[in-house]
Structures are given as C-alpha cells and as structure tokens.
Backbone as numpy.savetxt, mean C-alpha at the origin, in Angstrom:
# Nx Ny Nz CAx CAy CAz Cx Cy Cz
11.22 3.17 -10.13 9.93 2.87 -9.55 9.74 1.36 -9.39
10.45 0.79 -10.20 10.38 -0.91 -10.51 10.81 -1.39 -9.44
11.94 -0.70 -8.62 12.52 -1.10 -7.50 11.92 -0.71 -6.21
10.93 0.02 -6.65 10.38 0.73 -4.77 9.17 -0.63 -4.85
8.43 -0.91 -5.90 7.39 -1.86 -5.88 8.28 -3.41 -5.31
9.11 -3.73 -6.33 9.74 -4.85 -5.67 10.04 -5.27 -4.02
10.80 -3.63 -3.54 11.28 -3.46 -2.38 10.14 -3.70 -1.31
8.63 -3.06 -1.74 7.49 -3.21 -1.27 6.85 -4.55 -0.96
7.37 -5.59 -1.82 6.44 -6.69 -1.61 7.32 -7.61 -0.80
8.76 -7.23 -1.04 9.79 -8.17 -0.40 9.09 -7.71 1.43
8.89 -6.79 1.89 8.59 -6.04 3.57 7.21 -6.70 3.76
6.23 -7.44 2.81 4.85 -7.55 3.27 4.07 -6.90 2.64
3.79 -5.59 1.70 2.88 -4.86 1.51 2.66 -5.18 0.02
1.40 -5.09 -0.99 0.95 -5.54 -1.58 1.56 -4.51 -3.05
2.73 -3.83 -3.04 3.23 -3.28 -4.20 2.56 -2.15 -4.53
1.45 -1.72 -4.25 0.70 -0.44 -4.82 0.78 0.68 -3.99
1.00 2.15 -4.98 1.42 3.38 -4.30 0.49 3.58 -3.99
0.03 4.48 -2.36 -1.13 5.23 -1.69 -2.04 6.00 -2.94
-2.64 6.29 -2.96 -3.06 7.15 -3.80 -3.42 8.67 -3.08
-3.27 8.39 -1.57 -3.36 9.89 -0.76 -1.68 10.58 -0.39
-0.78 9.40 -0.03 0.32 9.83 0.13 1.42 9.58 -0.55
1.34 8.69 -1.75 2.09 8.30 -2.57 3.48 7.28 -2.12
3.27 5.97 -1.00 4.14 5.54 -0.59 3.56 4.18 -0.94
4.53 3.34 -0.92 4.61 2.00 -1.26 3.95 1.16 0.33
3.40 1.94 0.65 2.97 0.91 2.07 1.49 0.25 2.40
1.24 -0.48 1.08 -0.29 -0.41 1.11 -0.13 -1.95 1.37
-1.18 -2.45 2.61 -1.49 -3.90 3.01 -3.15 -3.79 3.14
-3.45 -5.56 2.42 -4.57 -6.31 2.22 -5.23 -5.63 3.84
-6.62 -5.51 4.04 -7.41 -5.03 4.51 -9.12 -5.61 4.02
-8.59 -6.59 4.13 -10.46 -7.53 3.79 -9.98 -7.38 1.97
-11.31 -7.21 1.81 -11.69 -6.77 -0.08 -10.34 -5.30 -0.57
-10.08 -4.49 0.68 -9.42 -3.21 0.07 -7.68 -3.61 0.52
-7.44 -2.46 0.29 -6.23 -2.13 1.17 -6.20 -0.83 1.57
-5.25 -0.95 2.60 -5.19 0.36 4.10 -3.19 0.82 3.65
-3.03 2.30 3.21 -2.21 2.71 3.96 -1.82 2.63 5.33
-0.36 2.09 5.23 0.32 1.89 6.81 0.73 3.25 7.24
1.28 3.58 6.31 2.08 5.06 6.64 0.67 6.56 7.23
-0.52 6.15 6.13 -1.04 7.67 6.02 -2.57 7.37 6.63
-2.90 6.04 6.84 -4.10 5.16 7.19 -5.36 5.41 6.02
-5.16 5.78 5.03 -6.00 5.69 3.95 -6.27 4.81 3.59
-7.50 4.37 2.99 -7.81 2.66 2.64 -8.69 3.30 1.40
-8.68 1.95 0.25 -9.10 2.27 -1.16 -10.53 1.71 -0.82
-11.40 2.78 -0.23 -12.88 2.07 -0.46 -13.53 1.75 1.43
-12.50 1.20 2.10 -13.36 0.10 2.73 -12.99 1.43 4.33
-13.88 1.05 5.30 -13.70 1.75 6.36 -13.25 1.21 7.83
C-alpha cells in the first residue's frame, strides 16, 4: 500500500485513497479533493 501512495504523489495526486472507489487518484480541488477516476469529491461540489 506504501507503494501505491508513493506511486500516487510521484503522477500529481495528493496520496489519499477515494473513499467511493478506493483508488489512489485523489487531486486538490479548492479546500477538498475530487476523485479523477470516479469524480467523487470529500465534501465540496
């Protein structure tokens, strides 16, 4: 798992798993962040 987070931040994305789709593709989005993969965002619309 140590390596999918690493792998994550090296591409741009801020290291944290979706919490809807469980992928390493989560980018800054103001105050939140937005799934790239599943377009879920923690909070913000």
């Amino acid at each position: 798992m140590f390596q999918q987070i690493r792998m994550a931040k090296e591409k741009g994305f801020t290291g944290d798993a979706c919490p809807e789709c469980g992928q390493f593709t989560m980018v800054r989005n103001g105050t939140c962040t937005k799934c790239v993969t599943c377009g879920s965002t923690t909070g913000c619309s």
